[in-house]
N, C-alpha and C positions, 0 to 999 in steps of 0.2 A: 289140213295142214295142221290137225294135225293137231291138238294145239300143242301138246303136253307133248309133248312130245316131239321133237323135233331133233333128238339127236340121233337117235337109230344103235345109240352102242351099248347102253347098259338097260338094265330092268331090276327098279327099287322094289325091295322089297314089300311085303305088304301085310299091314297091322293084321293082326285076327281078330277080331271081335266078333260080332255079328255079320253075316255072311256078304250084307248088302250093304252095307254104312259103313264108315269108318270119323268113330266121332272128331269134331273140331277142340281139341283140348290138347294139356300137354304145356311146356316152357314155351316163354316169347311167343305169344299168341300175337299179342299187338305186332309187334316186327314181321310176325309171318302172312298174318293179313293182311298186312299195307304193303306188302311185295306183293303179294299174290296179287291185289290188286292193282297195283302199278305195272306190274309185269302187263297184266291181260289189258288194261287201259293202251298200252304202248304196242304190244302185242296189234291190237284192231288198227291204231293208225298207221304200225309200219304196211300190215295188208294194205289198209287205203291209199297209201303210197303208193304201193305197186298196181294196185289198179288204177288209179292217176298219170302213171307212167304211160300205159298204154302199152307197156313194153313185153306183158305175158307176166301172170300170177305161181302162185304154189300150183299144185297138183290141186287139192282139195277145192281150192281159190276155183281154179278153173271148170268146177264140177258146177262149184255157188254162182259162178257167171255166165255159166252155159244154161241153168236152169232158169236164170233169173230173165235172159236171154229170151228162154224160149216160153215160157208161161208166165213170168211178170212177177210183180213181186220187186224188193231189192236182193241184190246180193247177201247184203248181211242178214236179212228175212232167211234165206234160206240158208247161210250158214245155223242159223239158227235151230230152222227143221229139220237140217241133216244132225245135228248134233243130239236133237230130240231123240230121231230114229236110232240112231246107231248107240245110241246110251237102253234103248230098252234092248237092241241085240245082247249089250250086257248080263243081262238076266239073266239066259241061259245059261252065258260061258262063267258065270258066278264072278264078275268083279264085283267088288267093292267101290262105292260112290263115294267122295266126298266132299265139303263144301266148296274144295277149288274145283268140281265136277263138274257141279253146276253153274258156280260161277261164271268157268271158260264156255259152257253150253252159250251163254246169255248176253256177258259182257264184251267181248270177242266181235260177236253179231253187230251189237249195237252200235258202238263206237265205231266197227267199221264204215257202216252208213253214213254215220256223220262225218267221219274223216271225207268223207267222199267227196260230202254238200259242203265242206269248207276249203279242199287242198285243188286248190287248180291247175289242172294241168300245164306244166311248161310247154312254150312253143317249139324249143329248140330241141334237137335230139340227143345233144353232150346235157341239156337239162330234164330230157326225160330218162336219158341213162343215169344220170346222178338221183335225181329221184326213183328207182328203180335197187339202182342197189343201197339207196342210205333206209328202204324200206327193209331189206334184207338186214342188214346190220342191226337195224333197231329192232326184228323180228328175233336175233339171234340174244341180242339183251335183255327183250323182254321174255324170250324163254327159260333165260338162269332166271332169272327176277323170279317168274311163279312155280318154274317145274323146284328151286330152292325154297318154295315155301313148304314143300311138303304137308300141301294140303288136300291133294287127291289127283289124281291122274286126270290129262283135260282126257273127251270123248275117245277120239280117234287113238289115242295110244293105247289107252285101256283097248280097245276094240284090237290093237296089234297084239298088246302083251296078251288077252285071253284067247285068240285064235291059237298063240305060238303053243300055249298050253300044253294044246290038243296035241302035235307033234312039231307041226312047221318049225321049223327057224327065225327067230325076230327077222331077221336078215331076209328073209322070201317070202314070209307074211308080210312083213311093211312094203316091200317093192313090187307083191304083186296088187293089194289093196292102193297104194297108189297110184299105179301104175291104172288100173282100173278106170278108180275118180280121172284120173288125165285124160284115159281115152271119153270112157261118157262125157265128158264137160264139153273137151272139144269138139266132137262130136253134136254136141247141142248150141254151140257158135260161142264155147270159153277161149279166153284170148292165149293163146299158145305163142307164144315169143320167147326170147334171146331172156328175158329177164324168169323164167320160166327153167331154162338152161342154168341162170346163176344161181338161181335159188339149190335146188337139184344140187350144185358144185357145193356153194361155198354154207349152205345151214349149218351142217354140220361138226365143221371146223369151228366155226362163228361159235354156235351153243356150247362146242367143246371147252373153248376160253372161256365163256362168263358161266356158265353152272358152276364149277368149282369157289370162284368169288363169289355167289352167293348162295350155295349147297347153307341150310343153316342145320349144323348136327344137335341133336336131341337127347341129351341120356337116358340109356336105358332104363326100362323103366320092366314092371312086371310085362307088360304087353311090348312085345316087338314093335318098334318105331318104323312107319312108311319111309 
């Protein structure tokens, strides 16, 4: 899910410098890192939301609950190891890391956990639906919130943008690597639901209204701005 990702329609640019890094520097540092981390903070609880629903997660969500499922561990545990893996696939296809990289690898995981051990499940179904989508909403705000800090692409998008590279489509790179994570998850007992359906609908539109509200532009500088 993704993290950085979550809108599926454009592809930022990307700084040159050195082939693997892209340094944390440049205007409005302070402003960009306290979004990027309020985003990714807000980011893990809308997930835990939706796992507290009960009502079916992301694509990705249901990879991290099918494993967690079947080998142990938490969910957010292995958000974590997927983001590990799939950040050295990187290597290869030559992204660029940078500090909102690893951030989203780390902080993402974490908080989800804990959203978990503190958000209790509503008994009722109109309140595990509203919890369900007020996860989605807040997933789609906290994606302006850090994909507008412009501090590095989370795992799974970079992993879209550097396949698409190669020839694919963002458009059929992303929907067959998600598509993917949705079958294995579920497949290992990830919760596939109606809230599963909304997410899939409505990200997209969601992330499309608030990245522009907090895209933060940078002036050009001798190095091309991410």
């Amino acid at each position: 899910m993704e993290r950085e990702s979550f809108t599926g329609t454009a592809v930022v640019p990307k700084i040159m410098t050195t082939p693997l890094l892209i340094p944390a520097r440049g205007p409005l540092l302070t402003k960009r890192f306290t979004n990027l981390l309020v985003g990714l903070v807000l980011f893990g609880v809308g997930i835990g939301m939706m796992l507290q629903s009960e009502m079916g997660v992301s694509p990705w969500d249901v990879l991290h609950e099918g494993l967690a499922n079947r080998f142990g561990l938490t969910v957010g545990i292995w958000s974590i190891i997927i983001s590990g893996a799939v950040l050295l696939v990187w290597i290869p296809l030559r992204e660029a890391y940078g500090v909102g990289t690893i951030l989203n690898a780390v902080v993402i995981g974490v908080v989800m956990d804990l959203s978990v051990l503190t958000i209790p499940t509503p008994e009722s179904v109109i309140g595990r639906a509203a919890m369900a989508l007020g996860g989605i909403v807040l997933i789609g705000y906290a994606s302006g919130l850090y994909i507008g800090a412009r501090l590095g692409a989370g795992p799974r998008d970079g992993l879209m943008t550097g396949i698409s590279r190669l020839g694919p489509s963002i458009r059929l790179t992303r929907t067959v690597i998600e598509v993917g994570a949705l079958v294995i998850g579920w497949l290992l007992g990830g919760t596939l639901g109606i809230g599963t359906v909304a997410f899939a609908v409505l990200i997209g539109p969601i992330v499309q209204f608030f990245l522009p509200r907090f895209h933060i532009d940078l002036p050009c500088t001798s190095s091309p701005a991410r």
